[in-house]
C-alpha positions in Angstrom: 24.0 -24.6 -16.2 23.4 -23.3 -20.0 22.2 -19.7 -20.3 22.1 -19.6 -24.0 19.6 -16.5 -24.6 18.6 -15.2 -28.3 20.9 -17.6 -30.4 21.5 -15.7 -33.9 21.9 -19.0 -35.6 18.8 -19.4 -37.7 16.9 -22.3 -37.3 15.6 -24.5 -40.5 12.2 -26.6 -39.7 10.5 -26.8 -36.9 9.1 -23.4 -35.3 10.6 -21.1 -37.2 12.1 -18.0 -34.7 13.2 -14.9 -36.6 15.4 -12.2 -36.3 19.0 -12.2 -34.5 18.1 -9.3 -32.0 17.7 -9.7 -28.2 14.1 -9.8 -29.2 13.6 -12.1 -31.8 10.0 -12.6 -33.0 8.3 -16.2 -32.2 5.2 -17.4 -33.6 2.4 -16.5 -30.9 -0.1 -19.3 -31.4 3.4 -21.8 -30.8 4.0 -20.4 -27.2 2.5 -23.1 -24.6 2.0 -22.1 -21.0 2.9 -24.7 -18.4 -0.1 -26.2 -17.0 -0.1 -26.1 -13.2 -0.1 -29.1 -11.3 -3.0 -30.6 -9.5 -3.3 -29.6 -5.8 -0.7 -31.8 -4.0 1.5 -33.0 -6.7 3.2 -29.5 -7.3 6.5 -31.0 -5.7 6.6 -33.5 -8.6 7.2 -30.3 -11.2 10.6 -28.5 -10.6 8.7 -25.9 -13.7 5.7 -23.9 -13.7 4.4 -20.2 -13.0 4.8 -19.9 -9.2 1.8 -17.1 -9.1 -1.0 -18.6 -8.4 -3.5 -18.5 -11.3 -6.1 -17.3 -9.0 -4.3 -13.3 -8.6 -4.9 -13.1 -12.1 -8.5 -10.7 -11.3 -10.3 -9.7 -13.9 -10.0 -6.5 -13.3 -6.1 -6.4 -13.5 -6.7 -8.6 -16.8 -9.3 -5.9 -18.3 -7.2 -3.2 -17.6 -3.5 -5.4 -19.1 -5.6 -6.4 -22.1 -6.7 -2.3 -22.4 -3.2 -1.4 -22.1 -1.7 -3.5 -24.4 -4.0 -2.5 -27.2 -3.5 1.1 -26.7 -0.1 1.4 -26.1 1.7 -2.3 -27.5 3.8 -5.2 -25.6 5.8 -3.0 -23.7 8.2 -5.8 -22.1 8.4 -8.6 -24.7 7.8 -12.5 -22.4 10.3 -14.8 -21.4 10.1 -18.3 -23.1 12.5 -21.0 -23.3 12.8 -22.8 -26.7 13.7 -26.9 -27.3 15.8 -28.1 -29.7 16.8 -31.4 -32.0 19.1 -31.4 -34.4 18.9 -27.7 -34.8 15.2 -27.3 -35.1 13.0 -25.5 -32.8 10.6 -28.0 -31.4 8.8 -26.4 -28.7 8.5 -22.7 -27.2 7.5 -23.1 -23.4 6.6 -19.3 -21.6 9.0 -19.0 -18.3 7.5 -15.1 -17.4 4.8 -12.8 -18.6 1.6 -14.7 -18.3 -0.4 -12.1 -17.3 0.4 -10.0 -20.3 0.8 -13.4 -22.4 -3.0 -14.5 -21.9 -4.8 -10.9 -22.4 -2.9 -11.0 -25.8 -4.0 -13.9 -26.1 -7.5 -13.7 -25.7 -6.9 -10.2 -27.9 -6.0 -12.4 -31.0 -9.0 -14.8 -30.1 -11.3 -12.3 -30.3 -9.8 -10.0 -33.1 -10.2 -6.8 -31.1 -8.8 -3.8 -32.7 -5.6 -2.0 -31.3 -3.3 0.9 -32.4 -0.2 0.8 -34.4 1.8 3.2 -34.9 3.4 1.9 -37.7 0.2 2.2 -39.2 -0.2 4.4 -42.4 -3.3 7.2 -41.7 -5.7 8.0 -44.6 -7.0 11.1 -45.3 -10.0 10.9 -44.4 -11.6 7.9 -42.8 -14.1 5.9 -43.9 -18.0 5.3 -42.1 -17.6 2.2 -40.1 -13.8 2.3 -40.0 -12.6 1.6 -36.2 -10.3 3.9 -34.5 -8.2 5.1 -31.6 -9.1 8.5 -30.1 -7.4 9.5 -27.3 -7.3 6.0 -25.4 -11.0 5.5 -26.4 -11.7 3.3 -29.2 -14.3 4.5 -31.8 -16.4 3.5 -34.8 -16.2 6.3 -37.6 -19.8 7.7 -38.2 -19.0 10.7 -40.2 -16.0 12.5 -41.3 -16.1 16.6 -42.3 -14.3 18.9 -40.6 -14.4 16.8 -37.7 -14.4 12.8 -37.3 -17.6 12.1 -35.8 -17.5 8.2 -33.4 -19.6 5.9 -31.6 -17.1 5.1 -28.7 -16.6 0.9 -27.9 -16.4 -0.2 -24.6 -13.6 -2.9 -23.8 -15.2 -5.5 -25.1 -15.3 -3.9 -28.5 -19.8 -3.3 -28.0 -20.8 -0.1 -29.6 -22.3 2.0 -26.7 -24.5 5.4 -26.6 -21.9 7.3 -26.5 -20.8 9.9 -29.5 -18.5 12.4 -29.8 -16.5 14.3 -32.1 -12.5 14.8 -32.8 -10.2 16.6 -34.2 -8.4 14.9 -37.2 -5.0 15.0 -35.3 -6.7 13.1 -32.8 -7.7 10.1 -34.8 -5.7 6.8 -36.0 -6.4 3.8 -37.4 -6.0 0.1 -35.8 -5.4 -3.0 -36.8 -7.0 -6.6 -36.1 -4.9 -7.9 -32.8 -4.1 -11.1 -35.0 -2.5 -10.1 -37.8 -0.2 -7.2 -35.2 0.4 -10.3 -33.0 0.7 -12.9 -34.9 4.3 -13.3 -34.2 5.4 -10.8 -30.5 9.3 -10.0 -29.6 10.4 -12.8 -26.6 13.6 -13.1 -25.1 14.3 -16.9 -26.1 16.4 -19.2 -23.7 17.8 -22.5 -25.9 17.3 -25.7 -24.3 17.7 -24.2 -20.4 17.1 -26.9 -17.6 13.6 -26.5 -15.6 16.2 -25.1 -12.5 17.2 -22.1 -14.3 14.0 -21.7 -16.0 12.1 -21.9 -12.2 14.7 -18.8 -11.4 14.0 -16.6 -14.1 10.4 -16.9 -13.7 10.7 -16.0 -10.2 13.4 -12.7 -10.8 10.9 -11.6 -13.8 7.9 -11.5 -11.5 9.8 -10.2 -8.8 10.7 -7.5 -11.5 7.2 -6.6 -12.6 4.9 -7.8 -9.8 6.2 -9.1 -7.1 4.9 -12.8 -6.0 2.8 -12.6 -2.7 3.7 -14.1 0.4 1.5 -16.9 0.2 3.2 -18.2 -3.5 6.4 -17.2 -1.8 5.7 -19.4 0.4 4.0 -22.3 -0.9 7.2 -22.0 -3.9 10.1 -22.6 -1.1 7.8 -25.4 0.4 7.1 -27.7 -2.6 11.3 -27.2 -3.1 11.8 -28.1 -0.1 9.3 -31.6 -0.7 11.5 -32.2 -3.5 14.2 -32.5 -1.0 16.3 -29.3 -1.8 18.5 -27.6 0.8 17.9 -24.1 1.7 21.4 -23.1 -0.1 20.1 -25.2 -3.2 16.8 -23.4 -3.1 19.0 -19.7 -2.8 20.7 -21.2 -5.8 17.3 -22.2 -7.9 15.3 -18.4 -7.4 18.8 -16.5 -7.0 17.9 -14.9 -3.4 19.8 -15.0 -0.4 19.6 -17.4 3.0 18.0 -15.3 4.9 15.0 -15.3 2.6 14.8 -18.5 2.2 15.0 -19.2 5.8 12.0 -16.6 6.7 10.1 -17.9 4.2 10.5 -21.3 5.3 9.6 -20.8 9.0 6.5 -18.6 8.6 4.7 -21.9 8.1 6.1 -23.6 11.6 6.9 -20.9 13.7 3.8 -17.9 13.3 1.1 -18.6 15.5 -1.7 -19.9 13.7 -3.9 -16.9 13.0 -0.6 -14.8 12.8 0.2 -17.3 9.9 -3.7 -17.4 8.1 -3.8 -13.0 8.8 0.2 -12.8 6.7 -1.5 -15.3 3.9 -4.9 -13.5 3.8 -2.4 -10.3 3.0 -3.3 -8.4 5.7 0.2 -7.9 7.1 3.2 -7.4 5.8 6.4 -10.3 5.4 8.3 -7.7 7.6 5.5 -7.5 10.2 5.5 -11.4 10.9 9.4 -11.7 10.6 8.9 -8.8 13.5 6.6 -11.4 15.4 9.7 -14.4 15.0 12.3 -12.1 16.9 10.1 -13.3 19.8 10.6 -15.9 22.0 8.8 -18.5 20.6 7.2 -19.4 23.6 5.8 -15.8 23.8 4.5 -15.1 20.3 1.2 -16.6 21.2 0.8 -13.9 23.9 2.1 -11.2 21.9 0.1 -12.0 18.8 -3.3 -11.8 21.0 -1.7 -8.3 21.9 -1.1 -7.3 19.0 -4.9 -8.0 17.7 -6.2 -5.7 20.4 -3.8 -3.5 20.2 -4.8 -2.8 16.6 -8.7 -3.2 17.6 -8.0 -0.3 20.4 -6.1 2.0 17.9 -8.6 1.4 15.0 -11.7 2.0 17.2 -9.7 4.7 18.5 -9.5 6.7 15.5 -12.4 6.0 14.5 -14.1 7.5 17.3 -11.4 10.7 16.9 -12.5 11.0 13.2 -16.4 11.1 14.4 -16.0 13.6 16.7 -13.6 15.7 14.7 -16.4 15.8 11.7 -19.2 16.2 14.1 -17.7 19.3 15.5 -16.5 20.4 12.3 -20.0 20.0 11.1 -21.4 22.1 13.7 -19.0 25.0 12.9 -19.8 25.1 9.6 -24.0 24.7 10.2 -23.7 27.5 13.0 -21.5 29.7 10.3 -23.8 29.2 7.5 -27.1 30.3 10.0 -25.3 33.5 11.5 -23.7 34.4 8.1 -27.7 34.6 6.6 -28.5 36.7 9.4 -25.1 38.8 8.7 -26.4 39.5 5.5 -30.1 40.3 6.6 -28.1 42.8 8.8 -26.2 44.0 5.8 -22.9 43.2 7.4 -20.6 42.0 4.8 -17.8 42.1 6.3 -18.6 39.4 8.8 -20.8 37.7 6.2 -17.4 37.0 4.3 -15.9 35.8 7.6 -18.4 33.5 8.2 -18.1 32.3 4.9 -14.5 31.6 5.5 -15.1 29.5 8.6 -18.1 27.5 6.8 -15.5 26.4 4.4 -12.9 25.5 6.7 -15.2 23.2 8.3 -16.8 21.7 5.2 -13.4 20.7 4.2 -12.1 19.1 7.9 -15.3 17.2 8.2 -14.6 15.6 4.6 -11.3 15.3 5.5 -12.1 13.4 8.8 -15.0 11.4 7.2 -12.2 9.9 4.4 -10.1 9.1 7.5 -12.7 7.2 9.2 -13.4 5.6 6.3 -10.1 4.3 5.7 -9.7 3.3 9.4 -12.4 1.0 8.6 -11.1 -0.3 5.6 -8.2 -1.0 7.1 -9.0 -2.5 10.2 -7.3 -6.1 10.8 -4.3 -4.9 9.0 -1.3 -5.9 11.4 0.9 -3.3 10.8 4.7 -3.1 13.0 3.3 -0.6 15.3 1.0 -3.3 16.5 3.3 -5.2 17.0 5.7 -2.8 19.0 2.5 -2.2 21.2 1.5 -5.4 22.0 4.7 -6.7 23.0 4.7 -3.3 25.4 1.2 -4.4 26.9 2.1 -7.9 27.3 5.2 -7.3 29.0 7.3 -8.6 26.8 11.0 -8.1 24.7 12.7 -9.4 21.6 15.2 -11.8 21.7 17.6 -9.3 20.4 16.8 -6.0 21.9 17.2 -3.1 20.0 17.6 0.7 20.8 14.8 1.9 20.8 14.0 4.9 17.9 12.7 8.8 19.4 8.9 7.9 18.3 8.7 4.8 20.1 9.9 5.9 23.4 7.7 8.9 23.1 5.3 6.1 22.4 5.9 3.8 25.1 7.5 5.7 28.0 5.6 9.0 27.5 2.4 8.5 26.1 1.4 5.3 27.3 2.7 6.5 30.4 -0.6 8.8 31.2 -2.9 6.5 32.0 -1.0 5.2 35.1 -0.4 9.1 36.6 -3.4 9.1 38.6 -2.7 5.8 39.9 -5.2 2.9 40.7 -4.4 1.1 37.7 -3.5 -2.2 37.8 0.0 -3.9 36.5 -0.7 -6.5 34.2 1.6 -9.3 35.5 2.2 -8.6 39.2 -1.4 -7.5 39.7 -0.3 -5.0 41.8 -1.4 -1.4 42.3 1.1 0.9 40.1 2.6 3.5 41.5 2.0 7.5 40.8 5.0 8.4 41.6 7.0 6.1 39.4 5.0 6.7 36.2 5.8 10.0 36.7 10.0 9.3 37.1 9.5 7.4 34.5 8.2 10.0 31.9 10.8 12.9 33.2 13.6 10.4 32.7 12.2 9.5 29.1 11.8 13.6 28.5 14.8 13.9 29.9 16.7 12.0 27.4 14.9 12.8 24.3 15.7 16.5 25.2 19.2 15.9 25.6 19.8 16.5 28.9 22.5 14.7 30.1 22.4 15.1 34.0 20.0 12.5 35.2 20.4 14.2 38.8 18.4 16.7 38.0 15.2 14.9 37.0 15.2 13.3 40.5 15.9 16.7 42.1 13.2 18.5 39.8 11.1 15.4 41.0 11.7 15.6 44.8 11.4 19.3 44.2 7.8 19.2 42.4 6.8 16.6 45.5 7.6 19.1 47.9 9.8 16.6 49.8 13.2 18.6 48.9 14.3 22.4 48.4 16.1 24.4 46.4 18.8 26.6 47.8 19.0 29.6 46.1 16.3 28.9 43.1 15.0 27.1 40.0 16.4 23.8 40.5 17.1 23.1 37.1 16.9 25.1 33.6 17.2 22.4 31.3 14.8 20.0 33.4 12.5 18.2 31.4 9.3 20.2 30.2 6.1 17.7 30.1 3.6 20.4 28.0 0.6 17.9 29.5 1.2 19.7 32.9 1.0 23.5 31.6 -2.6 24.1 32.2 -3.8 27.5 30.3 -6.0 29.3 32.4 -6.1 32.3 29.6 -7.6 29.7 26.5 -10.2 31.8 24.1 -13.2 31.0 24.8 -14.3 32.3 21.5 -15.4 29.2 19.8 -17.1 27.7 22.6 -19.2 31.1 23.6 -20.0 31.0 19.8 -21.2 26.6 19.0 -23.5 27.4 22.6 -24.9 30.1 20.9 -24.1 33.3 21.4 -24.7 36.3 19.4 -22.4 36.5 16.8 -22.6 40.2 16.8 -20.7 40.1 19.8 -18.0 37.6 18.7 -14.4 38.5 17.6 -14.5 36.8 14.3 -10.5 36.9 13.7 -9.8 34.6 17.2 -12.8 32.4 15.9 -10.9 31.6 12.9 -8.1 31.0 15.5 -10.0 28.9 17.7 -11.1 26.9 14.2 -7.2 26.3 13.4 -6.5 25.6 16.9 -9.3 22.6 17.6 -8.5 21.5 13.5 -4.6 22.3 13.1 -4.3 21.4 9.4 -1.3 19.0 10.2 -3.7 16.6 11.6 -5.1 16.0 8.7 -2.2 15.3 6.2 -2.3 12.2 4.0 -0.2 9.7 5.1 
């Protein structure tokens, strides 16, 4: 396979390429992007972009085209140049179409951009366009100052004026004559197999392909009749890639397979789902969508009531603080205050989390996954220890539901048992606090039943501690005496800004 890249011979006729650099500079208007084929003959072209034209937003476009007039081509495109007889006779683009069409609608529409190898006057002329701090400008006066009309993107003088300093300013030049000719890495008459490979490792590089092109790339190979270790051969990844990629197709249940190509889970998430029985991934995928539903509806309700409540502090703080300052009590007037803010800022804070709860809802994420396969019952086919959070999770948590008893077990439908929830958290405690005499969670059991006794004592220091069983008889009632409206003359103000930290503990509230 040829991997000639950046040849320093210099070529006569033809397209001329100069320069002997890594980087030398091709003609711009002589680059050709490789149309796409039509819808259901793609595996009859080993070559073409494998992102789908339809990721190229115009919003990501706007902002490229922005950046590269501002601040230059900041990683030069891949092309691949054809040769007879020693001329250049055609420059095909393997990588960098994204940045490769917003220059070249740039230089189709003559738009402005900076140059720093551009030579700045003394003083700049009335009508003369310039840069001014990423904003670029028509000149309407220059004194002291340089007085501009700022452009918007698409070069359209808008309302907008404002004044720099001199320092501030610099010229531009017409995007045609600065990119007329753009640095490329050249490849010299490379087959459409190595070609295919670098465009995949450059857009891995800058922006990685989605799953859906990664797909729909390793199944038209595959229509051409290419083995999976040709196909790790032709994009340079490995067979376990391949093979993933290859099976999302046949084995993800179907919505599983439409929710990973909508991108609303991730590739890890479904390769998650295929470490199931296939047999069983239907009834873990419908677990996993309402176990998502259930945790998305769950924190969205959390959120609501944390803001409402957070709300109420700060309404209830603001109306006493006015009468604390009626009464000419400062003092608690600045308390008040205190609390007021506090709550301001946790109801924001739990508004923004409902709000991305909703946004995010229908997002299969691996937690789903892990809990679904829990309610359903069901395991991997290679079982793994399980990590500290999801046995907290799973035998702890998930566990309190089932501690009253009448619930009802999912496969057997059969009553489940109190009394074996509850061994079944104190083992789990047991082991994530290191306690390595299992023993003594039976006799700290039979013990707690009443149905055995300890001779001469505690039955066990180290015995698991569930905190959901401590019951505080001694809780401040500060807060509550306070939001039912009680007098707030009468009110310890330092344990209500306790009570505030205790109900809205500020770690609950992190970013993730």
């Amino acid at each position: 396979m040829t991997t000639k890249a950046s040849s320093p011979v210099k070529k006569r006729g033809g397209i001329q390429i100069t320069g002997d650099g890594k980087y030398p500079l091709v003609p711009t208007d002589k680059i050709e992007i490789v149309e796409r084929p039509e819808p259901g003959e793609e595996s009859e072209k080993i070559f073409f972009n494998p992102r789908d034209i339809s990721s190229f937003t115009p919003e990501e476009m706007d902002e490229l085209r922005l950046s590269i007039r501002i601040d230059g081509l900041q990683a030069p495109p891949l092309v691949r140049a054809f040769t007879d007889l020693g001329s250049v006779i055609k420059v095909e683009l393997i990588a960098g179409e994204r940045r490769f069409r917003s220059l070249r609608e740039i230089i189709e529409n003559d738009l402005p951009c900076f140059d720093e190898d551009a030579k700045k006057p003394k003083k700049f002329n009335v009508g003369q366009i310039v840069v001014c701090r990423g904003n670029f400008c028509q000149v309407v006066a220059h004194d002291k100052m340089v007085s501009v009309q700022i452009l918007d993107n698409n070069n359209v003088l808008t309302e907008q004026n404002q004044e720099f300093a001199y320092e501030d300013v610099h010229p531009t030049i017409t995007g045609s004559k600065l990119y007329s000719h753009i640095p490329c890495r050249v490849y010299y008459d490379i087959s459409d197999a190595f070609a295919l490979r670098l465009a995949f490792g450059e857009n891995d590089k800058h922006k990685s392909l989605s799953t859906k092109e990664e797909i729909n790339l390793v199944e038209r190979l595959k229509r051409r009749g290419l083995t999976p270790l040709e196909i790790i051969e032709y994009l340079g990844s490995n067979l376990t890639w391949v093979s993933q990629t290859a099976n999302f197709s046949t084995e993800l249940p179907a919505d599983a397979l439409e929710c990973l190509l909508q991108g609303n889970m991730k590739r890890h998430t479904a390769v998650r789902i295929m470490g199931y029985k296939i047999n069983d991934r239907d009834g873990l995928w419908k677990s996993t969508v309402e176990a998502e539903a259930e945790e998305t509806a769950k924190a969205i309700e959390q959120a609501d009531d944390e803001a409402t409540k957070a709300e109420d502090y700060e309404l209830l703080a603001l109306s006493d603080k006015k009468k604390a300052i009626k009464a000419g009590d400062t003092k608690t007037a600045s308390k008040l205050d205190r609390v007021a803010a506090k709550a301001a800022s946790t109801a924001k804070k739990a508004r923004d989390r409902r709000e991305k709860a909703e946004s995010e809802s229908g997002h299969i994420k691996t937690g789903h996954v892990q809990k679904g396969a829990a309610k359903a019952g069901l395991s991997p086919k290679k079982a793994k220890m399980l990590p500290k959070e999801e046995i907290e999770e799973c035998y702890i948590a998930n566990m309190e539901q089932h501690l009253e008893g009448e619930t009802i077990d999912p496969i057997c439908g059969e009553e489940i048992p109190a009394d074996m929830v509850a061994l079944v958290r104190l083992t789990a405690l047991a082991i994530l606090n290191g306690n390595r005499d299992p023993l003594s969670v039976i006799r700290h059991y039979m013990v707690d039943q009443e149905r055995w006794q300890v001779q001469g004592g505690d039955p066990d220091d180290d015995t698991p501690d569930d905190d959901d069983d401590d019951d505080d008889d001694d809780d401040d009632d500060t807060a509550d005496t306070w939001l039912s409206g009680g007098d707030p003359s009468e009110i310890d103000l330092d344990a209500l800004e306790d009570d505030f930290e205790d109900d809205f503990p500020r770690g609950n509230f992190d970013e993730d």
